[in-house]
N, C-alpha and C positions, 0 to 999 in steps of 0.2 A: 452676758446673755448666753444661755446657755439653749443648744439646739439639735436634734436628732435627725438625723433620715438613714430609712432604709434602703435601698438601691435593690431593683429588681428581681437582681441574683439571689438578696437575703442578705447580702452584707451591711453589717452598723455602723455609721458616722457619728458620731459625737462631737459638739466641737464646743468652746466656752471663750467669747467674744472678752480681750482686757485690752481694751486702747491703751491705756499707757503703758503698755509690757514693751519691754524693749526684743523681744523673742518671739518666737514660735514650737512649742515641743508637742509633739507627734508621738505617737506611740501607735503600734500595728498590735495588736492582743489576737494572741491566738487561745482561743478560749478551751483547751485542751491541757494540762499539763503531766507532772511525771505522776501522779493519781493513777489516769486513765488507761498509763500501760498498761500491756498484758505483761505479764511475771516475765515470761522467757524476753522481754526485751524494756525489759528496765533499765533506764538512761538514754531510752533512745531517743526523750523528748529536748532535753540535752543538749546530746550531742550532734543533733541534727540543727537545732540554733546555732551550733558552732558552725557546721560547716555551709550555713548560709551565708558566712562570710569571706567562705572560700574561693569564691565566684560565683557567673549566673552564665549562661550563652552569650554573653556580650561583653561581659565585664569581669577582670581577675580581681583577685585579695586584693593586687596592688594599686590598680584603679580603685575600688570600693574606699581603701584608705586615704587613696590623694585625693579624692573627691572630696570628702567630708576634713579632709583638713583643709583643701585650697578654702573652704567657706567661713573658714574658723568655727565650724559649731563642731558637733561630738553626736556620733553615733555607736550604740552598743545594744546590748540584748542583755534579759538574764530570762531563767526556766525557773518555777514556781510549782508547787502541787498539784495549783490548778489554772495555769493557765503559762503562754509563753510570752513575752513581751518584746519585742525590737521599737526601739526609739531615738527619735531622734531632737536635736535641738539646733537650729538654726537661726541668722535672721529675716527678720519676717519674706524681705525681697529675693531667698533663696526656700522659700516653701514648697513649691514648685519640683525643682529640684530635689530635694530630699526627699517628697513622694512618689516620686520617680524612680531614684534608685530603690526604695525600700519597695515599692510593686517588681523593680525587676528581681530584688532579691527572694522575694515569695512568691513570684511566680513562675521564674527559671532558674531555679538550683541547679550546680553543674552536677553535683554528687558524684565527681572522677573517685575512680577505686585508689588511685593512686593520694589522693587529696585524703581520701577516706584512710591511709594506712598510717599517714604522717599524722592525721587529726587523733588518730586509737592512742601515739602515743601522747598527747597533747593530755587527752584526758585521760591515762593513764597516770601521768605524773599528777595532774591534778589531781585523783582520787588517792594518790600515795599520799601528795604533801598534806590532804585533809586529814589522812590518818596517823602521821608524823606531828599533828597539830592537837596538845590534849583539848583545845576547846573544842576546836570542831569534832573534834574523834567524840567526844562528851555527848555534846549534841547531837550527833547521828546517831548514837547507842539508845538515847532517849526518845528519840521521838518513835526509836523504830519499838521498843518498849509500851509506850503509852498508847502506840496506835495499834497495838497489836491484833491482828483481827481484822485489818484496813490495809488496804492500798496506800493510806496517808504514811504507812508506816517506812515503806520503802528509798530507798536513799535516790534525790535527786539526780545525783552523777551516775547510778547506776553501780554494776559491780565489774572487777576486771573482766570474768568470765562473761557478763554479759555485752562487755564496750567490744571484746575479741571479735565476736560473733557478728557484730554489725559489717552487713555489707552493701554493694547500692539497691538491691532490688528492695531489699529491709526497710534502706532507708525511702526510696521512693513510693513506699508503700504506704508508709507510714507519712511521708509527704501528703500524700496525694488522699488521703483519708482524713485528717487536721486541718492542713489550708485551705478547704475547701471555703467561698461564701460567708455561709450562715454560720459558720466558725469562726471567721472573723473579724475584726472589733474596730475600728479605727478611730480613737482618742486624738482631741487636738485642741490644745489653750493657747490663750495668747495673745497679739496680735494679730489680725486675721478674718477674712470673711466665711462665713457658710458657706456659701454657693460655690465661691470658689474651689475651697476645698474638695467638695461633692463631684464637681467638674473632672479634678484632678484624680482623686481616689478613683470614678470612673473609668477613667481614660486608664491612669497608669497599672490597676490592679482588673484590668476585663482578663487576662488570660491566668487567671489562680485556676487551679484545678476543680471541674466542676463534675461530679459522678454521677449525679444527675442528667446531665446531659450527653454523656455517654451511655448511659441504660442500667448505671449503678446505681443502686439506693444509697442515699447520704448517711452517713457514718452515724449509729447511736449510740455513744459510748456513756456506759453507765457511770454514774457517781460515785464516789468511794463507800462504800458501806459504813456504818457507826463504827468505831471500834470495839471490842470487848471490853467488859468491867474485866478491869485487870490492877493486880498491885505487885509491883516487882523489886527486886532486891540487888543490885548487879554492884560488885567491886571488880571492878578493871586492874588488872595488874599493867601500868607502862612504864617504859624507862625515862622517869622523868622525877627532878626535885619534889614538887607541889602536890598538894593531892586538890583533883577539880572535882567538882559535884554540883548535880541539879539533882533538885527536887522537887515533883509537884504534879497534878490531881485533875483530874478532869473535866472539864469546864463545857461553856456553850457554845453553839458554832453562830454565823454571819447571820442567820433569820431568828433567832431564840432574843426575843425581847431583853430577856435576864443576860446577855450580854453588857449590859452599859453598869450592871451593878457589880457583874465580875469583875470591867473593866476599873472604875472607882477602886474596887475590895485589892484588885492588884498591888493599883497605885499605893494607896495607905502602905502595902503589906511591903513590899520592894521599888517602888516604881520611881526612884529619884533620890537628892540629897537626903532629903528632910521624910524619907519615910522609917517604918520602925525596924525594919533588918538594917539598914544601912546607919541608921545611928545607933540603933546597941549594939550591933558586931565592929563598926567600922570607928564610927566618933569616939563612943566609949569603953570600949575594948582595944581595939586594933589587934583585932585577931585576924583581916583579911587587908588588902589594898580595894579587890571590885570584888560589890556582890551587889545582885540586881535582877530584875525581872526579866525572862525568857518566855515571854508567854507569848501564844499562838492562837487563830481563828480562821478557821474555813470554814467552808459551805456547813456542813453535818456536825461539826466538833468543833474544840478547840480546848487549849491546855492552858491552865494557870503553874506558872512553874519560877522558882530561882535557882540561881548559878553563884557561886563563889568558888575563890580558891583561896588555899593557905595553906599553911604548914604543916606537917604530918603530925606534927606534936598537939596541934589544933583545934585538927578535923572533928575530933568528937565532939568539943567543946561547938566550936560553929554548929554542927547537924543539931546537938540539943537546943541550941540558944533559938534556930531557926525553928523544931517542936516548937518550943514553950511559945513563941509568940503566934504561932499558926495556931495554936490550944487557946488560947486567950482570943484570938480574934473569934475563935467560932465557940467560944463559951460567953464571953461579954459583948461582941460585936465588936463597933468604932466608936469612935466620940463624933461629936456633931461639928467639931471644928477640924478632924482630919476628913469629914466627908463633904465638906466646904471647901477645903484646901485640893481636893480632889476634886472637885466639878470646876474649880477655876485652874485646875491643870490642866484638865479635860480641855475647855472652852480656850483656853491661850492658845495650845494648841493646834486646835482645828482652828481658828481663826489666825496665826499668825503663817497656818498655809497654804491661806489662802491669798496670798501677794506672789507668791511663787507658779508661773505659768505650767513647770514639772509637775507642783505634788495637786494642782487642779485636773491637770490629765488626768493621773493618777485615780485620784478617786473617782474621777465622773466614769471612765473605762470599768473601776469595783463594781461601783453601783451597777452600772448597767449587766456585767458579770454575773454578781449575787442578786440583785432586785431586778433587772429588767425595766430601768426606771431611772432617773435622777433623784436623789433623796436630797432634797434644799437643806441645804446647810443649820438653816432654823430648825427642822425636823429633828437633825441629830441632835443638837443642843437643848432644844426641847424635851428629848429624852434623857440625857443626861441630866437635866435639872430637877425633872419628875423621881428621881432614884430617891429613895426616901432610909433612913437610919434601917429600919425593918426591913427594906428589902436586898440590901447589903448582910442583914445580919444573918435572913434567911438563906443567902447566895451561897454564904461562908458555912452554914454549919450543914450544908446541900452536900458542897463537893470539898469540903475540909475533913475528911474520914480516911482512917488506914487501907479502906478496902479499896478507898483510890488510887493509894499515895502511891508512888513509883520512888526511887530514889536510887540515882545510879551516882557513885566514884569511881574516879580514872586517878592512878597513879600508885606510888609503888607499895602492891599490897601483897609480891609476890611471897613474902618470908612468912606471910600468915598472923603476922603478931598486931596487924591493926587493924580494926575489922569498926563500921561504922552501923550505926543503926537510927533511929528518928521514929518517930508516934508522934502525932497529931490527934491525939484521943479519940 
């Protein structure tokens, strides 16, 4: 059973009753993510997750960790484009408890300068080993490519010059702007009552930061804008054996109905064993080990894209073979049995995530996120099963165009003599 309240302040409860779950996971959604920075302080959404786990005025790192291990459950965080997420998973008889400490963690950040200089190099390394890493190096080149024009475009971690510059008043500012209330979100599956919950979120999160009651207007941070129609061309030279590449086009974001047909057109195109890039590059060829779908949705956008890697000697053959099938899907469409095979991917999916108390938080916190609402599970599936041959084919020959296409490689193209190129007609 699934149930909402608001609390006074503005703040969201959400909670989704499953008696037989042997758990409890919690999740704190701070409905703000790295989107909403302002430029000069990119990562700061980040890095400041990070150092909530640094302490609060009552509590060190080392408590925050012995706690949540003497329980056996698992507490972590990650940062998002558009929102921040602290969670936690427990059982049910330590609820209590883990909402307790996650209000003292958001409501009394110690943010010491000293915690803050050890954490810069924290994420400093972190943002090295991403660039030492051609996957990820890959993926941050692309999205900042595709979204060009967008705040979407900017890299979550931030950049060194900007991690340098953080210091406590920065972060507290940016604290005290974000945690606010009606910012928010409090997700909760599981084992578990309402009311109790409500009780508890009250009690243990009354002192978040409230600027409103101080005589400050509450924070109204804009949305990311659309990206530019852009089409980009980027060869990465890295010192590395493999040559990696994504490639891929423009797509719908989280309120755009024609989402559920992108989603389908995905599937077919890369989305698993049995779709058409992975058995003619993979099964029939073996010109890669992984090649697969990297595709994306937010609020405003979202991106249809694949990723493989292979051989230098390869690479061309792979970027063509992946054309030619992107040209066929948006000159012929699908067949009516790969767009079958995809709405029962679809539908296993969401229903086989729904036995897990996680991925129930998870999306009931989205929905309320992007819709402001609980979207029943029947609803989605409903929409997916509504996708019809046409409107897949129309989806595909929409955002299947060169003026889309983005198409970046990472790896060793310093000597000039291999150069990659792709058309999707």
């Amino acid at each position: 059973m699934y149930t909402k309240t608001i609390t006074d302040s503005g703040l969201r409860i959400v909670t989704e009753q499953m008696p037989e779950a042997q758990s409890v996971n919690i999740g704190a959604w701070i409905c703000t993510g790295s989107s909403h920075e302002p430029e000069e302080r990119t990562g700061i959404s980040h890095f400041l997750e990070h150092m909530l786990f640094k302490g609060t005025a009552t509590r060190t790192a080392a408590d925050i960790a012995e706690t949540i291990d003497s329980l056996g459950g698992c507490l972590d965080a990650f940062t998002d484009r558009e929102f921040v997420c602290y969670y936690a998973r427990v059982l049910p008889e330590h609820t209590s408890i883990a909402l307790e400490m996650l209000g003292d963690m958001l409501s009394r950040p110690r943010l010491d300068a000293s915690d803050i200089a050890i954490e810069q190099r924290v994420v400093l390394e972190e943002i090295m080993a991403c660039e030492d890493s051609p996957e990820e190096f890959l993926m941050d080149r692309f999205t900042g490519v595709i979204w060009e024009g967008s705040s979407l475009s900017r890299n979550i971690l931030g950049t060194c010059d900007s991690i340098r510059q953080l210091d406590p008043p920065a972060l507290k500012d940016h604290w005290s702007r974000t945690y606010v209330p009606p910012a928010v979100l409090i997700s909760a599956a599981g084992r578990l009552k309402h009311e109790e919950i409500v009780q508890w979120v009250e009690r243990h999160m009354a002192d978040l930061p409230d600027r409103d009651l101080a005589g400050e207007p509450s924070p109204r941070f804009d949305e990311p804008g659309p990206p530019e129609v852009c089409c980009h061309h980027q060869l990465l030279d890295k010192d590395c054996e493999r040559i990696y590449l994504c490639a891929g086009t423009r797509s719908f974001g989280q309120t755009c109905p024609d989402r559920f047909a992108s989603h389908l057109l995905d599937s077919v195109i890369s989305g698993g064993c049995s779709s058409r890039l992975f058995q003619e590059i993979r099964e029939k060829r073996g010109l890669v080990y992984s090649i697969g779908s990297s595709s994306a949705c937010y609020r405003v956008a979202g991106f249809l894209a694949v990723s493989a890697s292979c051989g230098a000697e390869s690479a061309q053959e792979v970027a063509d073979l992946i054309g030619r099938e992107l040209r066929l899907v948006k000159v012929n469409g699908i067949t009516r049995d790969e767009l079958e095979r995809a709405k029962q991917q679809a539908r296993g999916g969401l229903l086989l995530a729904t036995e897990s108390p996680g991925e129930r938080m998870v999306r009931n916190a989205q929905n309320e996120v992007y819709f402001d609402r609980m979207v029943p599970l029947a609803e989605v599936l409903d929409a997916v099963e509504r996708v019809s041959l046409d409107d897949v084919h129309r989806v595909a020959h929409e955002i299947l165009d060169n003026r889309l296409l983005n198409l970046v490689g990472v790896g060793p193209f310093g000597d000039g003599d291999l150069n990659l190129e792709m058309s999707v007609g």
